[in-house]
C-alpha positions in Angstrom: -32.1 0.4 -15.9 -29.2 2.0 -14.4 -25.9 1.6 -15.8 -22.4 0.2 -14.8 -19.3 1.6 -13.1 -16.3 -0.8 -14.4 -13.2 -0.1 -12.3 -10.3 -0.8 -15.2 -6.8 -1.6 -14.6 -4.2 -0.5 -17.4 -0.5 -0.8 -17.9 2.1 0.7 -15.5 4.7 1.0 -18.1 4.9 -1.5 -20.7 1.5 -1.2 -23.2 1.8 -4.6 -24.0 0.1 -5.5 -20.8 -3.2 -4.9 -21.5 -6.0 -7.5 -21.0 -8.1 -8.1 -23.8 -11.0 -7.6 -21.5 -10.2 -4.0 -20.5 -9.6 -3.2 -24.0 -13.5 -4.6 -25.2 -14.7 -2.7 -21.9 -12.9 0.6 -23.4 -14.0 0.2 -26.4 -17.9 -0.7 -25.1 -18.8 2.1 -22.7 -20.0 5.5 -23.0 -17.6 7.6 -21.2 -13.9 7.2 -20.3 -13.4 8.6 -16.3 -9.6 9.8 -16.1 -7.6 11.5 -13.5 -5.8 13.8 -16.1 -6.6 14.5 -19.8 -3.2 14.4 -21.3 -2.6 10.4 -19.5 -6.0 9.1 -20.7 -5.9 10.7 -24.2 -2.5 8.8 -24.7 -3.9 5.7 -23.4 -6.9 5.5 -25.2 -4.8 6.9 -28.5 -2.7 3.7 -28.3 -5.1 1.5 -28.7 -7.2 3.2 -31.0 -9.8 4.1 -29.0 -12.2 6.8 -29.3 -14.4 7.5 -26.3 -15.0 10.7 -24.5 -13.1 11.6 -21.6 -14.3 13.0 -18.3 -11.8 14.1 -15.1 -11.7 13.1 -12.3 -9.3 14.0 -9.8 -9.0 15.1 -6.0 -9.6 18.4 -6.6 -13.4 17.5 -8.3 -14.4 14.3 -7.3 -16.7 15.4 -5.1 -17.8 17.9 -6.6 -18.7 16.0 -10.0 -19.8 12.7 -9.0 -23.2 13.6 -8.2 -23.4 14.2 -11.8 -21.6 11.0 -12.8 -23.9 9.0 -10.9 -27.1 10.9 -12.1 -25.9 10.1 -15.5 -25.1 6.0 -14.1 -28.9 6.3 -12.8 -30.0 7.2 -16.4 -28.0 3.9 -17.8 -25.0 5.6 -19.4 -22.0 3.1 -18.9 -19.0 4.4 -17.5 -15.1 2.8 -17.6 -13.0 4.6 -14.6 -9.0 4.3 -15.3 -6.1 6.0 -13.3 -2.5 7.4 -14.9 -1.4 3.9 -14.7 -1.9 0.3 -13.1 -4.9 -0.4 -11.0 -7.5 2.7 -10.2 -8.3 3.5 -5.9 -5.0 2.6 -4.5 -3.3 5.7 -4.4 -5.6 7.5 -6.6 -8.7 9.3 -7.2 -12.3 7.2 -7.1 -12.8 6.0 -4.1 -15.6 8.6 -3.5 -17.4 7.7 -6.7 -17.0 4.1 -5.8 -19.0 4.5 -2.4 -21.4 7.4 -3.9 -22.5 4.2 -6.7 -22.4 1.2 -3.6 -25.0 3.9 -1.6 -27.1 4.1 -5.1 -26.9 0.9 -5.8 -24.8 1.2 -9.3 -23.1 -2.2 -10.4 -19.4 -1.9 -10.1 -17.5 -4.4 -12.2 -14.1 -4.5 -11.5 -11.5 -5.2 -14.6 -8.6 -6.8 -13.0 -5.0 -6.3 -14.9 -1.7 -4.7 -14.3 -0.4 -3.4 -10.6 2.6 -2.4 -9.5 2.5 -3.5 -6.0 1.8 -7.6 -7.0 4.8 -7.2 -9.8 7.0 -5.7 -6.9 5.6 -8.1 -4.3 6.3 -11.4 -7.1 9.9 -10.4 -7.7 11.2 -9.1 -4.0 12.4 -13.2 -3.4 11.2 -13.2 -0.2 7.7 -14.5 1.8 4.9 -12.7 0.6 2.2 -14.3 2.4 1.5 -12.2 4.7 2.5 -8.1 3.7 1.5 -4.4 5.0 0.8 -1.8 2.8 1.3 1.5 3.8 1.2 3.6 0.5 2.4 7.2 0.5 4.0 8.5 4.1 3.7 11.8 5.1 6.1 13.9 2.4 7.4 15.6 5.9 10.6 13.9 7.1 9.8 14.2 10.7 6.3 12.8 10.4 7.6 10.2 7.6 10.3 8.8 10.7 7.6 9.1 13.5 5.5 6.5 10.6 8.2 4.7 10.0 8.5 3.7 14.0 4.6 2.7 13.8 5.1 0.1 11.4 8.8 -1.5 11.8 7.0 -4.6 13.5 5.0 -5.0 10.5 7.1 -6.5 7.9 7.4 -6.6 5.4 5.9 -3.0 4.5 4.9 -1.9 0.8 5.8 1.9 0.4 4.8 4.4 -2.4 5.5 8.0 -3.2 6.5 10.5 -5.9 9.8 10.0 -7.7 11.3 13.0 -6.2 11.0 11.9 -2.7 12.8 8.2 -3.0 16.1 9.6 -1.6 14.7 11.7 1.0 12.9 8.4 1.9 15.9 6.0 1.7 17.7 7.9 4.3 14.6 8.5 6.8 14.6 4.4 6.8 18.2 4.5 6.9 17.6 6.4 10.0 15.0 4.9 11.7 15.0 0.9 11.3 19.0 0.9 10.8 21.9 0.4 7.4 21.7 -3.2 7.9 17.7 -3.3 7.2 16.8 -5.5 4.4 14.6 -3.6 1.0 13.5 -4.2 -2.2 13.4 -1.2 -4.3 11.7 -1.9 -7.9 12.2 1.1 -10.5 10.4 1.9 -13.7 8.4 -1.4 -13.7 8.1 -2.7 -16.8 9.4 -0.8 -19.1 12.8 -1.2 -21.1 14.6 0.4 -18.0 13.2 -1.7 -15.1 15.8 -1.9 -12.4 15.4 -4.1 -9.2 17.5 -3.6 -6.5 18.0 -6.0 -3.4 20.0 -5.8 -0.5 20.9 -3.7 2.9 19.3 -0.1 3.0 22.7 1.7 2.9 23.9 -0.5 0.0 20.5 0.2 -2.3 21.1 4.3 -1.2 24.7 4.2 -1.8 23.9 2.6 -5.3 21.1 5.1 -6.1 23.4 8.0 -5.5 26.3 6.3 -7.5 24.0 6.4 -10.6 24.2 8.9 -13.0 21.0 9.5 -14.0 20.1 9.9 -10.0 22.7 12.2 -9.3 21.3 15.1 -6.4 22.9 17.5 -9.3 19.7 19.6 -10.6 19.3 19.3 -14.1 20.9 15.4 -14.5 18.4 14.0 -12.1 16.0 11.3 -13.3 13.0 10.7 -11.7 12.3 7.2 -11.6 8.6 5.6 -10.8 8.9 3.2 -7.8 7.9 0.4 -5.6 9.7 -0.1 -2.3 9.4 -3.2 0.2 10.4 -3.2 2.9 12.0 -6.6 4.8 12.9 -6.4 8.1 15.4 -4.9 10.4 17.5 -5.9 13.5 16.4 -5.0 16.9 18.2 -4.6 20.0 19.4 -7.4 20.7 20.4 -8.3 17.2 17.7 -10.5 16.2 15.6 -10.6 13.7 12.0 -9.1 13.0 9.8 -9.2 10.1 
């Protein structure tokens, strides 16, 4: 009987966040699938966990996942986290996920923290309908030429590395215009959470005013974040979300 593939969400800052649920699945499978050894040995140390750990990252996935789904075949039990927050959305395991549909492995999906729904939950405006676009291109002139593609989809969910949030602060500046409308939601639960509301150049002006964002080298603080996207003016000054 072939095993199961459980797809387990875990905090994306605050430890206190995770389920009960994902901790018995932690503590219940054979193997631990990470994306980096130093992030899951931390995780799993917190809880007092002891399970293997295997890697799992986009420079193996494909090469290793035959193996992890030989190993499923034979009915060894497999838990597959990311760094943080919910696994596949801008991380590795997609590939295994469709290499177990194809052979028929179980997938069991362990629903828990995400940064995009506590972002989305907090922005204070209407979330029923929402785009998300994930990483841009980390090119400024492809990241504005993206930018124009989705301006009449608002509002737009927008991830990337901690070191490009200025860089992408002014491309939007740029593109959709100051008086556009964002949500930008920093360190996510953890003790220095910052939400920030309001026209584009106010939230950039802000971010450089900060200290600990300063552009000068060494004083820099990268800051983990979630960025949405409202609306801008067209034209004719009307607007369009």
């Amino acid at each position: 009987m072939s095993g199961i593939l459980y797809i387990v969400s875990t905090p994306i800052g605050n430890y206190g966040d995770i389920t009960l649920r994902a901790l018995n699945v932690l503590k219940g499978v054979d193997e631990v699938i990470c994306e980096e050894f130093k992030e899951g040995r931390r995780l799993l140390k917190q809880y007092g966990v002891d399970k293997p750990l295997r890697r799992l990252n986009e420079h193996n996935e494909k090469k290793d996942s035959p193996q992890i789904i030989k190993e499923l075949k034979e009915g060894k039990n497999f838990a597959l986290i990311t760094d943080c927050g919910t696994p596949v959305f801008a991380d590795t395991g997609n590939y295994l996920i469709k290499e177990a549909i194809s052979s028929k492995i179980k997938l069991v999906p362990v629903p828990g923290a995400s940064s995009i729904m506590s972002a989305l939950v907090t922005a204070g405006i209407p979330i029923d309908k929402f785009s998300y676009y994930g990483f841009l291109s980390p090119k400024s002139d492809i990241r504005k030429k993206e930018l124009l593609s989705i301006k009449r989809e608002m509002p737009v969910i927008l991830m990337d590395t901690p070191y490009r949030l200025l860089p992408l602060l002014k491309d939007i500046m740029d593109i959709l215009g100051r008086e556009t409308y964002v949500i930008l939601c920093m360190d996510l639960t953890t003790d220095t959470e910052e939400i920030l509301r309001g026209r584009i150049d106010e939230v950039l002006a802000k971010i450089k005013a900060c200290p600990v964002m300063s552009l000068n080298g060494n004083r820099e603080k990268k800051r983990e974040f979630v960025l949405i996207i409202k609306g801008f003016k067209d034209s004719r000054g009307q607007g369009v979300e």
